[in-house]
C-alpha positions in Angstrom: 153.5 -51.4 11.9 154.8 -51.3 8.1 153.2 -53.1 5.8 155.9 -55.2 5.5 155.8 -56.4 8.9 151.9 -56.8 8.8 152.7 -59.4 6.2 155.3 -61.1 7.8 152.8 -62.1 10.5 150.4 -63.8 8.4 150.6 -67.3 7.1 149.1 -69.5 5.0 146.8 -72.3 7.0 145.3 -74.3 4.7 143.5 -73.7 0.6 140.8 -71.5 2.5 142.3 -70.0 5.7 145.1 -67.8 6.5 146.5 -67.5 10.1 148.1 -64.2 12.1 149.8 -64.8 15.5 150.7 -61.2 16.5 151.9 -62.0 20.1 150.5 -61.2 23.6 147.2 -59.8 23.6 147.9 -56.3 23.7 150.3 -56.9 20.6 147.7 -58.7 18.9 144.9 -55.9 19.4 147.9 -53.2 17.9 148.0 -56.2 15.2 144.7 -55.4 14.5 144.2 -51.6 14.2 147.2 -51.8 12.1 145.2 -54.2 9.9 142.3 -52.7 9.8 144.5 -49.2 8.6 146.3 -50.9 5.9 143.4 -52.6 4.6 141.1 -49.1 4.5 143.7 -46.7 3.3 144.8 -49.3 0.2 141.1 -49.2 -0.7 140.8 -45.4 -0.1 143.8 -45.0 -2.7 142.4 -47.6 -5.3 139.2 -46.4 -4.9 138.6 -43.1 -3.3 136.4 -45.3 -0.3 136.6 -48.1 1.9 133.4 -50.3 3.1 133.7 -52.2 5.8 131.4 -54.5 7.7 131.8 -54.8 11.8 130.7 -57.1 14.0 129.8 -57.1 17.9 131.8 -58.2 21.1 134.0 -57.5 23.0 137.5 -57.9 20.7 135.9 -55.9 18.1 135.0 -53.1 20.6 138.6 -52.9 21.9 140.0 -52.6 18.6 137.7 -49.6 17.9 138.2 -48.2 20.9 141.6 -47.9 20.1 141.4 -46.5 17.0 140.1 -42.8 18.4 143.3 -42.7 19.9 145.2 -40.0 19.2 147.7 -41.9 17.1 145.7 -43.6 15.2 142.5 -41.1 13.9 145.0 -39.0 11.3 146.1 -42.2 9.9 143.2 -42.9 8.0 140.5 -40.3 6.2 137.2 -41.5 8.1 135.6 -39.7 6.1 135.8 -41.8 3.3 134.8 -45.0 5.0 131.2 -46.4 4.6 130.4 -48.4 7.7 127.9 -51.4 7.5 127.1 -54.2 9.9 127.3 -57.9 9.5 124.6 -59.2 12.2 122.2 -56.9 14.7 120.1 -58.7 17.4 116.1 -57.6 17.3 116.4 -54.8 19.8 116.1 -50.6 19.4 119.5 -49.2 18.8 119.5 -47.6 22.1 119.6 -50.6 23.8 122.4 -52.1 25.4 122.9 -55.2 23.5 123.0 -53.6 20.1 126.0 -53.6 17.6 125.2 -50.6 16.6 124.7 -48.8 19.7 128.1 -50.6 21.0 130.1 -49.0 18.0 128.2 -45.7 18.0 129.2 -45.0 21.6 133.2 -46.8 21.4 134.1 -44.7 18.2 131.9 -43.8 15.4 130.4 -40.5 17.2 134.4 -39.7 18.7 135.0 -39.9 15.4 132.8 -37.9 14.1 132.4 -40.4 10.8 129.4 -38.8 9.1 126.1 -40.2 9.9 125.4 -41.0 5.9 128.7 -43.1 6.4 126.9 -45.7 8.7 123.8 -48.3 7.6 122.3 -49.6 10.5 120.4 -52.9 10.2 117.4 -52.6 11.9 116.4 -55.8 13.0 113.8 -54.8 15.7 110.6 -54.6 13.5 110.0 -56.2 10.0 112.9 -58.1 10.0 112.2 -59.8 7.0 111.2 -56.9 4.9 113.7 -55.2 6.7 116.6 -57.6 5.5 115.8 -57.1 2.4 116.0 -53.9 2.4 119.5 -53.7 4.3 120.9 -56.6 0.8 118.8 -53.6 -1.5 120.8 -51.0 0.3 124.1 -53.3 0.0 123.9 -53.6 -3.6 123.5 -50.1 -4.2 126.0 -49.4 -2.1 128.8 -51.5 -2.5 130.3 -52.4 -5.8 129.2 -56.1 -7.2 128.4 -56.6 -3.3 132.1 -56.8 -2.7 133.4 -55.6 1.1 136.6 -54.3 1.1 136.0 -55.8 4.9 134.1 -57.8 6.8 135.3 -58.6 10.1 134.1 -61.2 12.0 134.4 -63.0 15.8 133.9 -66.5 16.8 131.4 -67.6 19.7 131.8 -70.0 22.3 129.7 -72.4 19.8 131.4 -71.6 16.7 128.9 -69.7 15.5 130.1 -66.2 13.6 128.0 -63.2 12.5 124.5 -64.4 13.4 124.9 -67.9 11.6 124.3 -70.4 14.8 124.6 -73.6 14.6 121.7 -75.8 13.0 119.7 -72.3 12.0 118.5 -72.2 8.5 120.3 -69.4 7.6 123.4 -71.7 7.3 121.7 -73.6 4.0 120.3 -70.1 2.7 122.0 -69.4 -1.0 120.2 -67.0 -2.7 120.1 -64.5 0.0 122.6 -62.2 1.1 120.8 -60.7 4.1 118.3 -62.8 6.3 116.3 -63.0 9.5 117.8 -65.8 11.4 115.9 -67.8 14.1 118.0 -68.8 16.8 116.1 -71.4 19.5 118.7 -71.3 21.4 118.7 -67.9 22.1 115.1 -67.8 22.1 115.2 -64.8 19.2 115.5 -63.8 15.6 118.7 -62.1 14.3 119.3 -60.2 11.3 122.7 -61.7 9.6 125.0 -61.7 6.5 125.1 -65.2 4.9 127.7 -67.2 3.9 127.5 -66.0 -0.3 127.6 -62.7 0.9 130.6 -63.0 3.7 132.8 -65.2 1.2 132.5 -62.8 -1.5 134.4 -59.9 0.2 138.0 -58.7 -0.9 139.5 -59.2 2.6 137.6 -61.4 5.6 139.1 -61.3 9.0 138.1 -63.5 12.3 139.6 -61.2 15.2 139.8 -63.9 18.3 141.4 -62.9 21.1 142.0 -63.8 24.9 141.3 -67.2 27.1 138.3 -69.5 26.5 137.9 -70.1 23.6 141.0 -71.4 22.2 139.3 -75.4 22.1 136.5 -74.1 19.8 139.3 -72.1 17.9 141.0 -75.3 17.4 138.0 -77.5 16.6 136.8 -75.2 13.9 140.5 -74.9 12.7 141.5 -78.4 12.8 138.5 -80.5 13.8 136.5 -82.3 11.0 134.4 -80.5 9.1 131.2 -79.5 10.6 129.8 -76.5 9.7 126.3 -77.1 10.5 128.0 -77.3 13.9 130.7 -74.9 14.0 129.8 -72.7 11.2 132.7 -70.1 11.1 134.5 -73.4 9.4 132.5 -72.4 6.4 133.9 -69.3 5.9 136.7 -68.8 3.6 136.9 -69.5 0.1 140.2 -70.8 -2.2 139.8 -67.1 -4.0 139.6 -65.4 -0.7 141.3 -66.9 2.4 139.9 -66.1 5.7 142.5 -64.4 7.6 142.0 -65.6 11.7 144.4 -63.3 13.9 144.6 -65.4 17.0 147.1 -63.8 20.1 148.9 -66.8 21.9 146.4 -67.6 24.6 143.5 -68.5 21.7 146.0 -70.8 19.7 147.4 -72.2 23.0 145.3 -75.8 21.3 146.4 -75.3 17.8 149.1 -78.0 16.8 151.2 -76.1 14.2 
């Protein structure tokens, strides 16, 4: 997809929020590689490097999974892309319910991205010295804090990254990285905050598929709750969130 045509698909929402409907879901996840591509090769020419933050689940893993396809790996110099995570829940990396394991095993290691290239967060021991060490290794890393990316999904809740609804890190300002107790989950999570998410260059929610498309609209159109649904607090009027929605996860949306 040109980049031409990538723009043609996005829209203006309202003074925070931008909106993509790419189609079917299989046109929306093609939507999405083609996004992510545009978005890492304009910062690779600007730049000579493109950081990115990922998230978990299972429309990010798709999308990565895609990417080591044939078609898609020459398009981009992975080489020059510097791979960072925006939330890890407190187990080993080995284990099955880690980010990081998740995108080591769908593409980084196909990839061969070198292993300098990716900053785990490791949220299983220490997490509090630990996060502060993964915002020490951000600022050293990525100019004036600034992703190029951060890419983000939406739970069932409204919760994104490892911001949860009614969880302190949601009032937290002067920290970008933070050990976030989640009762509900009965666990801590390592997360971005909200100054550090709404400072990137680009921010993109990547919702796709049946079940969540009342939550979708209540965060998109609902009043504003974001102690509640806290995804509705990402988004800023210098940088709009850009939400790429396929048809069955706008199917409440009243556009």
């Amino acid at each position: 997809m040109s980049l031409d045509d990538i723009q043609k698909n996005i829209h203006s929402f309202d003074e925070r929020r931008d909106l993509a409907l790419a189609g079917d879901y299989e046109e929306t996840l093609s939507f999405c590689v083609d996004y992510f591509l545009q978005k890492a090769n304009e910062a690779i020419a600007k730049k000579g490097f493109f950081t990115i933050a990922l998230s978990g689940g299972n429309t990010p893993k798709a999308i990565l999974k895609k990417l080591t396809q044939p078609e898609h790996v020459s398009k981009v110099d992975w080489d020059k892309i510097y791979f960072f995570f925006g939330d890890e829940r407190s187990v080993p990396p080995d284990h099955n319910d880690s980010n990081y394991k998740m995108v080591m095993d769908t593409a980084l290691t196909l990839l061969d991205v070198p292993p300098e290239n990716i900053h785990r967060m490791v949220a299983e021991i220490d997490g509090d010295t630990n996060a502060e060490l993964y915002e020490k290794l951000i600022r050293e890393k990525v100019p004036e804090g600034r992703f190029d990316l951060i890419t983000l999904g939406m739970g069932d809740d409204g919760h994104t990254a490892s911001l949860f609804p009614k969880t302190q890190a949601l009032t937290i300002e002067d920290k970008w990285v933070v050990l976030n107790e989640v009762p509900q989950k009965e666990t801590s999570r390592m997360t971005f905050t909200y100054p550090l998410i709404n400072q990137a260059h680009n921010i993109c929610f990547f919702v796709l598929g049946k079940g969540k498309e009342d939550r979708v609209a209540s965060v998109l159109q609902g009043e504003y709750q974001p102690l509640l649904y806290p995804s509705q607090k990402i988004g800023t009027s210098q940088t709009h969130a850009l939400w790429i929605l396929d048809q069955d996860a706008a199917t409440q949306l009243k556009l």
